[in-house]
C-alpha positions in Angstrom: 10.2 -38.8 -15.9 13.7 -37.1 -16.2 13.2 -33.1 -16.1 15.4 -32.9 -18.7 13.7 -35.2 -21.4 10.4 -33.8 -19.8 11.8 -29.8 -20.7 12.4 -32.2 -24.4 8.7 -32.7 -24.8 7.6 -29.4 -24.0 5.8 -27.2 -26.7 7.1 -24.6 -28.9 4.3 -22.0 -28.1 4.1 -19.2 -25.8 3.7 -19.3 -21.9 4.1 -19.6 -18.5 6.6 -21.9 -16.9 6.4 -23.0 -13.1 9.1 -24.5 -10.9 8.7 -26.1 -8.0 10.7 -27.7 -4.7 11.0 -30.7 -2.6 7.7 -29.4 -0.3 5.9 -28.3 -3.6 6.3 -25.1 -3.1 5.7 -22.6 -6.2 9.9 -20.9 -6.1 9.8 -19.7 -9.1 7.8 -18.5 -12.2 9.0 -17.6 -15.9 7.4 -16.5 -19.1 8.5 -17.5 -22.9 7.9 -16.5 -26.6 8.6 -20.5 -26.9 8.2 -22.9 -24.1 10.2 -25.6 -25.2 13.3 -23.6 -26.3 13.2 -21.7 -23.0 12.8 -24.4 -20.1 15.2 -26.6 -22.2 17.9 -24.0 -21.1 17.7 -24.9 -17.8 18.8 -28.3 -18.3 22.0 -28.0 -20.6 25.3 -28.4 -18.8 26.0 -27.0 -15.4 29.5 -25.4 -17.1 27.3 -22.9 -19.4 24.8 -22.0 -16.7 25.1 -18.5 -14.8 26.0 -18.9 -11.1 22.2 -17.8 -10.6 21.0 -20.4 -12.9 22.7 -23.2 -11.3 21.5 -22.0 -7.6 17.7 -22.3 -8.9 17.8 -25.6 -10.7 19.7 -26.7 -7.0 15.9 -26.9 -6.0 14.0 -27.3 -8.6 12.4 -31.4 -8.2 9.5 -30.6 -11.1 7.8 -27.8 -12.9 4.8 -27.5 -15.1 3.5 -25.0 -18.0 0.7 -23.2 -19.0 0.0 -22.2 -22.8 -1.2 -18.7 -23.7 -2.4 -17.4 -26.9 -0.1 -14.7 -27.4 3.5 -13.2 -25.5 1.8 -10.5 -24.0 -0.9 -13.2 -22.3 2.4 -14.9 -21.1 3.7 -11.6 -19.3 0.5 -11.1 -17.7 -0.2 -14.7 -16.5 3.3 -14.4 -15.1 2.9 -11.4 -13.4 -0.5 -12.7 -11.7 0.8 -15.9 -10.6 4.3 -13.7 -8.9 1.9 -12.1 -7.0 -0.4 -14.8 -6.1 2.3 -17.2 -4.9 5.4 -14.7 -4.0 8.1 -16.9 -5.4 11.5 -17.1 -3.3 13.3 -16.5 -6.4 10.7 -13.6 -8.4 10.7 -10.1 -7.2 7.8 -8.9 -5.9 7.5 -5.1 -6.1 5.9 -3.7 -2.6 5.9 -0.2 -3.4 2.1 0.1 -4.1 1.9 3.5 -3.2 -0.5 5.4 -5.5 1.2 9.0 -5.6 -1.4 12.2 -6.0 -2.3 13.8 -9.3 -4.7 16.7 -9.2 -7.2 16.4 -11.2 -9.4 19.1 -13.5 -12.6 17.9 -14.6 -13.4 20.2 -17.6 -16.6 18.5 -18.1 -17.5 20.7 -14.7 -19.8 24.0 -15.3 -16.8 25.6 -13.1 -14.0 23.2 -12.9 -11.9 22.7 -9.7 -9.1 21.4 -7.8 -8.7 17.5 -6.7 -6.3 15.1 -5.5 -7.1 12.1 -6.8 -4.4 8.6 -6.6 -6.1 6.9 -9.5 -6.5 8.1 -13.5 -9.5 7.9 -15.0 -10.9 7.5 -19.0 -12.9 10.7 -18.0 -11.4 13.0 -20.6 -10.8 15.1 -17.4 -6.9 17.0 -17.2 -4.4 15.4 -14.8 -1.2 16.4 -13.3 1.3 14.4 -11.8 2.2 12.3 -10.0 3.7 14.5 -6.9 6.2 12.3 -5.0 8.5 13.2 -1.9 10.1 16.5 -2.0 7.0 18.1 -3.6 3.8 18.5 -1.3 0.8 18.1 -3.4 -0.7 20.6 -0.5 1.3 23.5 -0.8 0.5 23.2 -4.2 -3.1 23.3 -3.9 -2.9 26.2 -1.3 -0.3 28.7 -3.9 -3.0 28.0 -6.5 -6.1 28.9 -4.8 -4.3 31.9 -3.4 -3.4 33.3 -6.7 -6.5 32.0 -8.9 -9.1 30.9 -6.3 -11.2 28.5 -7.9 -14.4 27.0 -6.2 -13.3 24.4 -3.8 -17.0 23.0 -3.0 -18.9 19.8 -4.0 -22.4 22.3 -5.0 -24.4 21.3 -7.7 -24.8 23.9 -10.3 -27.5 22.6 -12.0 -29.5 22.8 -9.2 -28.6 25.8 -6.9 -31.4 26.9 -4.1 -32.5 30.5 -4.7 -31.9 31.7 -1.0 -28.2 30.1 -1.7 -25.6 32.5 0.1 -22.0 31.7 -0.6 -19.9 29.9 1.6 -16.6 31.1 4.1 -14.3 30.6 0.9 -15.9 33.8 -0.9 -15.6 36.1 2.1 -11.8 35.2 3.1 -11.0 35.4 -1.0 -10.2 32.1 -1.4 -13.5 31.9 -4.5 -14.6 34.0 -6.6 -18.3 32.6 -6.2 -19.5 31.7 -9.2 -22.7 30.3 -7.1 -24.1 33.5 -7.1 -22.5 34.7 -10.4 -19.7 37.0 -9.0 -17.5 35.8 -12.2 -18.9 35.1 -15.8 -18.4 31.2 -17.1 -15.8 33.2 -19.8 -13.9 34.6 -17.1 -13.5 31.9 -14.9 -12.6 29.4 -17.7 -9.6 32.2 -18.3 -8.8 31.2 -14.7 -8.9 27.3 -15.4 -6.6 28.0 -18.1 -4.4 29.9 -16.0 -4.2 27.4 -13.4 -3.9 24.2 -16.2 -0.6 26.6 -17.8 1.4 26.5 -14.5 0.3 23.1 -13.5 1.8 21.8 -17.2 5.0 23.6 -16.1 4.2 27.7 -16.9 6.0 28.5 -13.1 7.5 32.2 -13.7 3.9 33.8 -14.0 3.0 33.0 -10.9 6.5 34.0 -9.1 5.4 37.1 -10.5 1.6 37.0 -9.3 3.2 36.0 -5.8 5.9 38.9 -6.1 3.4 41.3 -7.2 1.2 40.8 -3.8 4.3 40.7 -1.6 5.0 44.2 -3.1 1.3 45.4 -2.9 0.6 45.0 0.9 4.5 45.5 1.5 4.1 49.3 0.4 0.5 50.0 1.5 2.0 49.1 4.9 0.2 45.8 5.9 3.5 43.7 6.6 1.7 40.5 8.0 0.3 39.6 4.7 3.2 40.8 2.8 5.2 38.3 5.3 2.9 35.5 4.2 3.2 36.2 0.7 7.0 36.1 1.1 6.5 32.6 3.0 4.7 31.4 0.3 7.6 32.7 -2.1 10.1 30.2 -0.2 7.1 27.4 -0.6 7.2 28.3 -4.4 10.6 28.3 -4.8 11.1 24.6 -2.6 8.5 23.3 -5.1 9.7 24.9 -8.2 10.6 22.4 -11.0 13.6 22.5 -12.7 13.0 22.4 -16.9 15.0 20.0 -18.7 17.0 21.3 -21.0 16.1 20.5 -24.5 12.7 18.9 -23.7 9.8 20.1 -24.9 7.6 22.0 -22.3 4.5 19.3 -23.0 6.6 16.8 -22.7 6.8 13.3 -20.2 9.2 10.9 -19.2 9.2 8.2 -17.0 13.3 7.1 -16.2 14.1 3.2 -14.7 17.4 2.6 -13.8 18.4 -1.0 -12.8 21.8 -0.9 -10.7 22.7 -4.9 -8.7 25.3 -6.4 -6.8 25.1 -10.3 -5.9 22.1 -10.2 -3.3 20.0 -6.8 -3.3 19.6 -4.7 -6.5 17.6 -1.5 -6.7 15.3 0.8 -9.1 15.6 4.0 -9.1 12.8 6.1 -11.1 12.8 9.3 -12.3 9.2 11.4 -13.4 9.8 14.3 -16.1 6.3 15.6 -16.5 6.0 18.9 -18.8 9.7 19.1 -19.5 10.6 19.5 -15.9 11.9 16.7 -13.7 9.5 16.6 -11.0 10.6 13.4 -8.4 12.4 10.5 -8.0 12.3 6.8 -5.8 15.0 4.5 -5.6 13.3 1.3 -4.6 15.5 -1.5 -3.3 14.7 -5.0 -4.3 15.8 -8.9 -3.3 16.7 -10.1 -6.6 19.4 -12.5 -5.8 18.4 -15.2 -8.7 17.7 -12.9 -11.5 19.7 -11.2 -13.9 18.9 -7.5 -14.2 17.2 -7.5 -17.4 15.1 -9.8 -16.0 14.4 -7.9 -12.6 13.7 -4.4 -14.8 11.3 -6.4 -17.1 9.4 -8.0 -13.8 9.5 -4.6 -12.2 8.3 -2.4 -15.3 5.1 -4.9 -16.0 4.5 -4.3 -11.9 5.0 -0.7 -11.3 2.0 -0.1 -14.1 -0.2 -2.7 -13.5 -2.3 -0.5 -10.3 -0.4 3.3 -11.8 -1.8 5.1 -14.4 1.2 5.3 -17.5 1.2 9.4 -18.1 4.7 8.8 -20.0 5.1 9.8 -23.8 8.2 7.3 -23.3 9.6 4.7 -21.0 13.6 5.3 -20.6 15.7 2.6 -19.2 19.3 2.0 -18.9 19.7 -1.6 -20.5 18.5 -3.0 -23.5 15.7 -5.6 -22.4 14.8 -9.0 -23.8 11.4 -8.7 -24.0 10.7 -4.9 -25.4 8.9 -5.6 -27.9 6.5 -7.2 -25.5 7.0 -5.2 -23.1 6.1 -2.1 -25.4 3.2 -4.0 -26.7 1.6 -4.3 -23.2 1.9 -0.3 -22.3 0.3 0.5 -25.4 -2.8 -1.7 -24.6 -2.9 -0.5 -21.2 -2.3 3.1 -22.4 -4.5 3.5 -25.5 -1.7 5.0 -27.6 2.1 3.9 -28.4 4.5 3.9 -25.4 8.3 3.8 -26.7 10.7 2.2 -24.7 14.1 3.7 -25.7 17.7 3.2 -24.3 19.3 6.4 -25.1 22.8 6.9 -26.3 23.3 10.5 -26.5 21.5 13.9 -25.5 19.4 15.1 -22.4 18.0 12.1 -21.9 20.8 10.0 -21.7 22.1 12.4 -19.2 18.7 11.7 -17.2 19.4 7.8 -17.4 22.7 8.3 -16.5 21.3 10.4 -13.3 18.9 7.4 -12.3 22.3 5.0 -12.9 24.3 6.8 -10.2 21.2 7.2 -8.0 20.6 3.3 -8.2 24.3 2.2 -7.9 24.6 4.8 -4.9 21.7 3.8 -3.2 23.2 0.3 -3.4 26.6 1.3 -2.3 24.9 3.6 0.8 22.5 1.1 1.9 24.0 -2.3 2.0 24.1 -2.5 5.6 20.5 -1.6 6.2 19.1 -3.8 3.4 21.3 -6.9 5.2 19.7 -6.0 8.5 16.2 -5.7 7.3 16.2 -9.2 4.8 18.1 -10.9 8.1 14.7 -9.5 10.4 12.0 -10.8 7.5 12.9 -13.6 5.1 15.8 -14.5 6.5 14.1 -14.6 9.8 11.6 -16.9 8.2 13.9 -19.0 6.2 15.8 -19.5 9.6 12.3 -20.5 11.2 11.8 -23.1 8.8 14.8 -24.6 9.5 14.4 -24.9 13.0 10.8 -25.8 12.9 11.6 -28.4 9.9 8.8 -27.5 8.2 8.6 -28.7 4.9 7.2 -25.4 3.6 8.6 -21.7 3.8 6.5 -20.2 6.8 5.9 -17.3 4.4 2.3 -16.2 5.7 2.4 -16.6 9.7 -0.8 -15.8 12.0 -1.0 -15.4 15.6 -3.8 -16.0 18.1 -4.4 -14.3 21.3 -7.1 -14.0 23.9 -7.7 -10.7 26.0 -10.5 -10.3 29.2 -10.9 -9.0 32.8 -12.7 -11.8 34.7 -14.3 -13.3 31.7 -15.9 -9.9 31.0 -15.6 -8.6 27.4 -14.1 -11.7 26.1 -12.4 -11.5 22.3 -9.4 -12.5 20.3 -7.3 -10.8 17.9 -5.5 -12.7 14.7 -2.3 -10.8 13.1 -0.7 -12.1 10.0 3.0 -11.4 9.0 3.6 -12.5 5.4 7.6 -12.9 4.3 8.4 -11.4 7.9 6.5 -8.3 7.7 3.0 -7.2 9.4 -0.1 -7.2 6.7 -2.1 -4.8 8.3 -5.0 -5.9 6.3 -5.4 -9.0 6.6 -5.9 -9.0 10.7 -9.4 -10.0 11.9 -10.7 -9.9 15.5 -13.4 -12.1 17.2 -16.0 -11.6 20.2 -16.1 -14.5 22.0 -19.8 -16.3 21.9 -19.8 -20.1 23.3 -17.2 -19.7 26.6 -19.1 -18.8 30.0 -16.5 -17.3 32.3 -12.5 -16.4 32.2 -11.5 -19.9 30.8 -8.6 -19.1 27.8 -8.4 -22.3 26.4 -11.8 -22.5 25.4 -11.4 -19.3 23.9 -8.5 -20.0 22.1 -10.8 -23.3 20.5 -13.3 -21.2 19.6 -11.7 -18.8 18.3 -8.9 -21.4 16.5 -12.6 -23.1 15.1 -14.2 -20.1 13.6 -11.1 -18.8 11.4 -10.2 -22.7 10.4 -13.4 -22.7 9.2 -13.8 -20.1 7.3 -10.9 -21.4 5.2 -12.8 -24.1 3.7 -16.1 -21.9 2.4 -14.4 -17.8 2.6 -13.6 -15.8 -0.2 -12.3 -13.1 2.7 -8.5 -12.4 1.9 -7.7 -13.0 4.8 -9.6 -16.3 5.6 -9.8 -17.6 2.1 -6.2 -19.3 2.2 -5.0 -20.9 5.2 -1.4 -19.7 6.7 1.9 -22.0 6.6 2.3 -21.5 9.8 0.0 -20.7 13.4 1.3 -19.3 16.7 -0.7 -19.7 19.6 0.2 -17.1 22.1 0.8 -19.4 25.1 1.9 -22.7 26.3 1.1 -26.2 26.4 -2.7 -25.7 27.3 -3.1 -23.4 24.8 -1.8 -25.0 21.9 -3.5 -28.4 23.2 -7.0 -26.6 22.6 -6.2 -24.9 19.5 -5.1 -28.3 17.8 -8.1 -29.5 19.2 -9.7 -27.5 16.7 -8.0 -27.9 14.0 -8.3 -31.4 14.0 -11.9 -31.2 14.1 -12.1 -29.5 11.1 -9.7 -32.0 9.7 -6.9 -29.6 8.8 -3.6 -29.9 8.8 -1.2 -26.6 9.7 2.1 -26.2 11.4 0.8 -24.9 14.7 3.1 -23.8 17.4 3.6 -22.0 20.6 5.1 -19.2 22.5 5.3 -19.1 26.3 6.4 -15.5 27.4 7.9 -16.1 30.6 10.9 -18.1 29.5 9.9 -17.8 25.7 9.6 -21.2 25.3 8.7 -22.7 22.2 6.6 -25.6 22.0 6.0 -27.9 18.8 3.8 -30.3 20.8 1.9 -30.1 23.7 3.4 -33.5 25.0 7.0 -32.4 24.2 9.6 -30.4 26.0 9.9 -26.7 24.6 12.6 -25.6 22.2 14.5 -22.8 23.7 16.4 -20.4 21.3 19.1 -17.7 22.4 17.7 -14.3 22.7 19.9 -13.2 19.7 18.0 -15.8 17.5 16.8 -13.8 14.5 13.9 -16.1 14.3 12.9 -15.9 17.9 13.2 -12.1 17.6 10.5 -12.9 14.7 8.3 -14.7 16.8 8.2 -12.3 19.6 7.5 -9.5 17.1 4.5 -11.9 16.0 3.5 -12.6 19.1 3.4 -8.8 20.5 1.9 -7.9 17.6 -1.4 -10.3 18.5 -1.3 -9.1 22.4 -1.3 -5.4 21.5 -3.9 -6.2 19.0 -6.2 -8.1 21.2 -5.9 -5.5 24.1 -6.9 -2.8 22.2 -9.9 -4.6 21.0 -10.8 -5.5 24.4 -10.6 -1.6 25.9 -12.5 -0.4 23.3 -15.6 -2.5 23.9 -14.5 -2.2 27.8 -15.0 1.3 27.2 -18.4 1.3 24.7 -19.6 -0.7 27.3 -19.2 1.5 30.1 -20.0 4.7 27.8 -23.7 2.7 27.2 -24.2 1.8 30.8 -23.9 5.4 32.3 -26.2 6.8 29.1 -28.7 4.2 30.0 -29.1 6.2 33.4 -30.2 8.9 31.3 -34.5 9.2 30.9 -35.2 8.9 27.8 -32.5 7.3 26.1 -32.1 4.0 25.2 -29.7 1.9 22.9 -30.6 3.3 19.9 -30.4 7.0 21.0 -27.1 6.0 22.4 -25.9 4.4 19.1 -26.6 7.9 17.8 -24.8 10.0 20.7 -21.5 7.8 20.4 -21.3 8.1 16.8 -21.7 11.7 16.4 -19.6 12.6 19.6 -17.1 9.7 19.5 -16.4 9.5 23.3 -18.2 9.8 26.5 -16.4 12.7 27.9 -17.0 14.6 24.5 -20.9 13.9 25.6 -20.5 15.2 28.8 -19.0 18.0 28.2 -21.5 19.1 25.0 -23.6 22.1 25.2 -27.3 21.8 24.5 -26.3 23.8 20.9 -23.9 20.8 19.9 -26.3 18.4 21.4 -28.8 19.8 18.9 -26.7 19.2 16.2 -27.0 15.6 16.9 -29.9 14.2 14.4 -32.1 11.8 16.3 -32.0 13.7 19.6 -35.0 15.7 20.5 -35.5 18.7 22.8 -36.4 16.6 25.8 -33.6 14.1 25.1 -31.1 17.4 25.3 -32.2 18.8 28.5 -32.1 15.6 30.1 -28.7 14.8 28.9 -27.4 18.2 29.9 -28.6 18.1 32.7 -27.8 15.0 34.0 -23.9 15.6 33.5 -24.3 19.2 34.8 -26.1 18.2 37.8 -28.9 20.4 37.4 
């Protein structure tokens, strides 16, 4: 059927549009208060269309919907399937970085300091969040020396009546409230102390800090009084400046979307208790959107893992969607979230801030944000080029095989997804079916067991199969590892890297492609392939090493593997062992009086 009668046909309700390319692949995802109206845009003449628009629909071949029951359904369907599929031409916002809050649990018989990354519905008191510039530490450390609350984990309720308070009490750093050195009254003064400067009440404790300076200064002890004056310059790096004409209690979070033709960027600002307390400029690649589209898709990201603390959401351009956008903070919130454009006042003067941070940021970083797309997706879109692969090699995993002499035999498996390492998803194998050094058995087995997985896994990593394998090798290599996959009945783009020449090979019958070393996707390749050696190595010296740790305790009368088990996780190494007195050896649980002379003395020769 013709797109364009097919966009015709299309209902009026809400949803979820989906547009896909010649290889099937997902490129991009939309939402809409009326499907039919929305997707029928796409089709009308080439001559109204934004430069953008025409670009997309340059590689759209079909696309399919999906109804919700309501606009804010839509927004969240769409934001789930951006994330599940990484469309070329969605952003995807990276920045998950949960920043700190501390955290006051007044529920607490004696309330106390925590860091915390994630907010709670535990009617508790949070502060935050502390980004760069601000160290969440030092703040912790002024606090508890001008109001030293408890910093323990003891149970009140159930306190042992030989208790004796801890180091904290006797270097005043607690008042001890275990023992009942403060009154519940008094100490609740302190909390409230503590909660005033936290909401943005700095000057009394400037003072507090002053005051000390001043005591020891003139009673002659000049060490602490030089502390106290370090502490000042801590106090005044951290110190907040107020907003003018905001109200003390009150909290902002600022988005500013600034874009040129390729690259656009965020930049965020916090005001928390009337004081602006950090700010991010996040760089996105947003080269098919417009940027009421990109602040909409970055807003419904940016809250979906952070906690919204905000009594208002401030941008810098009127959005489309705000009413649905509004609609969804509230839910996620519990209580109306305005989202305002402001025209006049202080906090136009703070949007206008973020504007020339985003727009700078832009201006500054061009270069750099070229450099790094031309390493990762354009690295990738390059590869599939090369490779003619029909899909984008977007999620790439690399095999390796690491062992001295068939000893200690195991595999590593990295993944890079859109050009970049995922840390998490890497998995490592010991080697079980392959008697002696023979690597392209290994690399079956190993090639066997993820492929595998794929088809029964919900493992993150194994659960979805990549676009694209690289066998770190040559033709024998990637001969046993296709092996494998065809066993299993699969079908991935599988390739190889020889390191002497960096050959590439597609096939193991074929002659190898062989790029120039300034290739950006060979540069890729090798950053893939390194990334599976180191990763295999260290897997390999570390049970090299638990192996030779076990064999020289096993010399030791009386201890066995389980007893060894208990050594190596309490001391970590060997030499730590070794050199152990019999007082830290008794600190070991599971290790008898015997076991300790006998271990003692078998390093100390005795």
């Amino acid at each position: 059927m013709d797109l364009k009668q097919k966009a015709k046909e299309l209902p009026t309700n809400s949803g979820v549009y989906i547009m896909n390319n010649l290889a099937g692949e997902i490129i991009y995802v939309g939402k809409a208060r009326n499907l039919k109206n929305r997707v029928k845009s796409y089709f009308q003449d080439s001559k109204n269309q934004t430069e953008k628009v025409r670009k997309l629909m340059q590689n759209v071949i079909d696309f399919r919907y999906i109804i919700t029951n309501n606009e804010i359904e839509a927004l969240l369907l769409e934001n789930t399937l951006i994330k599940k599929y990484t469309p070329k031409y969605n952003i995807l916002l990276k920045d998950d970085k949960q920043y700190p809050f501390i955290k006051i649990d007044l529920n607490d018989m004696y309330p106390k300091l925590q860091v915390v990354r994630k907010i709670k519905n535990d009617n508790a008191r949070y502060f935050g969040p502390y980004m760069q510039g601000i160290s969440i530490n030092e703040i912790m450390e002024l606090v508890s020396d001008i109001i030293p609350l408890r910093s323990c984990n003891l149970n009140f309720q159930k306190i042992p009546k030989n208790h004796r308070p801890c180091l904290n009490y006797h270097i005043n750093k607690c008042l001890a409230p275990c023992i009942n050195n403060i009154s519940k009254e008094e100490y609740d003064g302190l909390v409230k102390e503590v909660i005033a400067f936290l909401r943005g009440d700095d000057q009394k404790f400037k003072k507090k800090l002053i005051e000390k300076m001043e005591y020891f200064a003139k009673n002659e002890q000049f060490e602490i009084a030089m502390l106290y004056r370090d502490k000042l310059k801590i106090f005044e790096k951290i110190e907040r400046k107020q907003v003018t004409y905001l109200k003390q209690d009150y909290n902002l979070d600022i988005f500013s979307i600034s874009s040129n033709k390729v690259y656009a960027c965020v930049s965020y600002l916090v005001v928390r208790a009337g004081k602006l307390v950090g700010e991010k400029d996040i760089p996105l690649k947003a080269e098919m959107l417009s940027n009421n589209e990109i602040l909409e898709d970055f807003i419904t990201q940016f809250y979906e893992e952070k906690p919204i603390v905000a009594d208002e959401v401030v941008v810098n351009i009127e959005l489309e969607n705000k009413d649905i956008l509004s609609q969804y903070l509230r839910n996620k919130a519990g209580r109306i979230i305005n989202i305002i454009v402001p025209q006049k006042g202080v906090k136009k003067q703070l949007i206008d801030m973020a504007e020339t941070n985003s727009t700078d940021y832009l201006v500054n970083q061009k270069l750099k944000l070229e450099n790094e797309f031309g390493r990762t997706i354009g690295a990738v879109e390059e590869l599939q080029t090369l490779l003619n692969l029909k899909v984008l090699p977007k999620k790439i995993e690399a095999f390796d095989i690491s062992n001295i002499s068939g000893t200690d035999k195991v595999s590593s498996m990295v993944v890079f997804v859109n050009g970049k390492s995922a840390n998490s998803l890497y998995r490592r194998f010991k080697i079980k079916t392959v008697e002696g050094a023979n690597d392209f058995m290994c690399m079956k087995e190993t090639l066997h067991r993820r492929l595998e997985k794929s088809l029964d896994s919900d493992d993150e990593s194994f659960g979805t199969l990549p676009d694209l394998i690289l066998i770190d090798g040559g033709k024998g290599q990637l001969k046993y590892a296709k092996e494998a996959m065809n066993e299993l009945n699969l079908d991935v783009p599988m390739i190889s890297i020889a390191e002497r020449n960096e050959e590439i090979y597609l096939n193991e019958n074929d002659s190898p492609l062989i790029l120039p070393k300034s290739s950006l996707s060979l540069q890729l390749l090798q950053r893939v392939r390194d990334e599976a050696h180191r990763f295999a190595i260290t897997y390999h010296r570390q049970l090299r090493l638990n192996r030779q740790t076990k064999s020289e305790l096993k010399n030791i009368e009386g201890i066995g593997e389980k007893k060894i088990e208990i050594l190596y996780k309490h001391f970590k190494s060997l030499k730590k062992i070794k050199n152990a007195t019999k007082e830290e050896l008794s600190n070991c649980k599971g290790i008898n009086k015997t076991d300790i002379d006998n271990i003692y003395n078998y390093f100390n020769k005795i």
